[in-house]
Each structure stands twice: as C-alpha cells, then as structure tokens.
C-alpha positions in Angstrom: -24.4 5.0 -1.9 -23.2 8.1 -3.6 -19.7 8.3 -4.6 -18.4 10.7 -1.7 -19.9 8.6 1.1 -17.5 6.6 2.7 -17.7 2.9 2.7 -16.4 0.2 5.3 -15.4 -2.3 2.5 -11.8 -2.4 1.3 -11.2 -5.3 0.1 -13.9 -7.5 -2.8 -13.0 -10.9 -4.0 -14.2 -9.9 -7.4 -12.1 -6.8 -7.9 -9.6 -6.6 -5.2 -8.8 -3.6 -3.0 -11.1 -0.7 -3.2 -11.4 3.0 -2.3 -12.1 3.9 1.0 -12.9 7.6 -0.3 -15.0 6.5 -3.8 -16.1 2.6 -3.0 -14.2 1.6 -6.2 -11.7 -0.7 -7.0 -8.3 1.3 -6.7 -7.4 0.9 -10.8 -11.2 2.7 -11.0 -10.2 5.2 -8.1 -12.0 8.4 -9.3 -11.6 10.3 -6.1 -7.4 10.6 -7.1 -6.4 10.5 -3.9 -4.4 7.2 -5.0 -2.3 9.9 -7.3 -0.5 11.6 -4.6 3.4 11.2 -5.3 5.3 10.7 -2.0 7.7 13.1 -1.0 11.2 11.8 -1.4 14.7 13.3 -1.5 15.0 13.1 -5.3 17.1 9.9 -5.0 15.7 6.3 -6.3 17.5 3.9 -3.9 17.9 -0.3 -5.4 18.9 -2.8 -2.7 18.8 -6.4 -2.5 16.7 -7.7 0.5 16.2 -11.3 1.5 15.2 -11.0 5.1 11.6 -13.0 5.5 12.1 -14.6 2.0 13.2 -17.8 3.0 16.7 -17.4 1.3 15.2 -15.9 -1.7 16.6 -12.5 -3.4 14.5 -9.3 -4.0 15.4 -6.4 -6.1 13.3 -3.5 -3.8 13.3 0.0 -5.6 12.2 2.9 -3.2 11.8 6.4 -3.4 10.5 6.4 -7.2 8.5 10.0 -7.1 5.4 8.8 -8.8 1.9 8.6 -8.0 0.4 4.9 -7.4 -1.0 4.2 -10.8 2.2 5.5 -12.5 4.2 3.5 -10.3 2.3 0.3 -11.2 3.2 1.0 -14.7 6.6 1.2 -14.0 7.2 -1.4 -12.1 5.1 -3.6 -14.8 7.6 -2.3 -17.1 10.6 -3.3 -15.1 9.0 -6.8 -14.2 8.9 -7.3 -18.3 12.6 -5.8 -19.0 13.7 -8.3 -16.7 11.5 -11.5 -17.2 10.7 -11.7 -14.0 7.5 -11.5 -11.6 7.1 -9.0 -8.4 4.5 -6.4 -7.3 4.1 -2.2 -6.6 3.2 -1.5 -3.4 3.2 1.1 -0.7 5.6 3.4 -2.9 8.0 0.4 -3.0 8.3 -1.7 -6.4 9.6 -5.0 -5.8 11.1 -7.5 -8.7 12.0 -11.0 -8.4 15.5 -11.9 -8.1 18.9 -10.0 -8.4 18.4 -7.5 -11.3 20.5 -4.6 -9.7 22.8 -3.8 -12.8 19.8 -3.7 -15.4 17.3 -2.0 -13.1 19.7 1.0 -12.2 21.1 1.3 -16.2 16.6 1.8 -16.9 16.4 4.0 -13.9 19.2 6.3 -14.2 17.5 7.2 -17.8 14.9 9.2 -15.7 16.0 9.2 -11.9 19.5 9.7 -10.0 19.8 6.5 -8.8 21.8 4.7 -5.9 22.4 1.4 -4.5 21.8 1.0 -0.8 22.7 -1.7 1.3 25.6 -4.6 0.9 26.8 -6.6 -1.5 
C-alpha cells in the first residue's frame, strides 16, 4: 500500500494507534497531520476533575497551544516534575493527583495560565 492510500486499520497491538492518512503508527506519523496545534484563546486552563474516577483526583491541563507530538513531550515532562503517572490526549494533558500549585508555577514560565473550576 503506498503511503498516501488510506487504510482502515487504526489501531495494532504491536504499535498502538496508527495514521489513518500514512498507515503508521502516530509517533511515526509522516503525513504531519498529527502537528496541527488547536486553536485556543491563548489561555492554558488547570482544574481538578474527579467526575468518573471513582473518587480519585486529576490534574487536567487544557488549551496548551501545541501540536500532538509536542504536547506528549510536555506532558511527559510534567508527569516526571511531579512523580506522578497520567497521559496526553485529545489536546488535553492529564496528571495523576492534585499538582495544581507546581503545574501552574512550570506553566506560567511559557503560557498565561488560569485555574478553572472549584476548590
């Protein structure tokens, strides 16, 4: 299959979730369509979600204005900064736990950054 043909397979147990547009696995994308950055309103918003958790706290980071790839490095970055596990995905970086105070002192190096939500 040549690299501009679409495939119907998006998801392989040996590399994960793959291009619709390139049939590689998205950290291979070649086809950069996983680089387009979001539009947002220049504002990184941090809240605290626990809704569907089970009880459990999670620091949620939206509206970072970086492309996919760049925003798994971040979030990689914060995950480390905080000792803590979570994920990048769909724009949105989650993080383990209630690491409000550290995660908006790291962002507001880069970003202008808010708190949303309670508490």
């Amino acid at each position: 299959m040549s690299p501009r043909q679409t495939s119907t397979l998006v998801y392989s147990t040996e590399s994960g979730r793959m291009c619709p547009e390139c049939s590689r696995p998205v950290a291979q994308c070649s086809c950069r369509t996983q680089d387009a950055v979001p539009t947002s309103d220049g504002i990184v918003r941090i809240s605290l979600e626990t809704k569907g958790r089970r009880g459990k706290g999670v620091t949620v980071i939206k509206g970072v204005p970086l492309g996919a790839l760049d925003l798994a490095v971040l979030a990689k970055q914060l995950k480390t900064a905080c000792g803590s596990g979570g994920t990048a995905k769909e724009g949105v970086i989650e993080i383990q736990g209630d690491h409000r105070d550290l995660l908006e002192q790291k962002l507001a190096e880069r970003w202008v950054v808010k708190r949303s939500g309670g508490r």
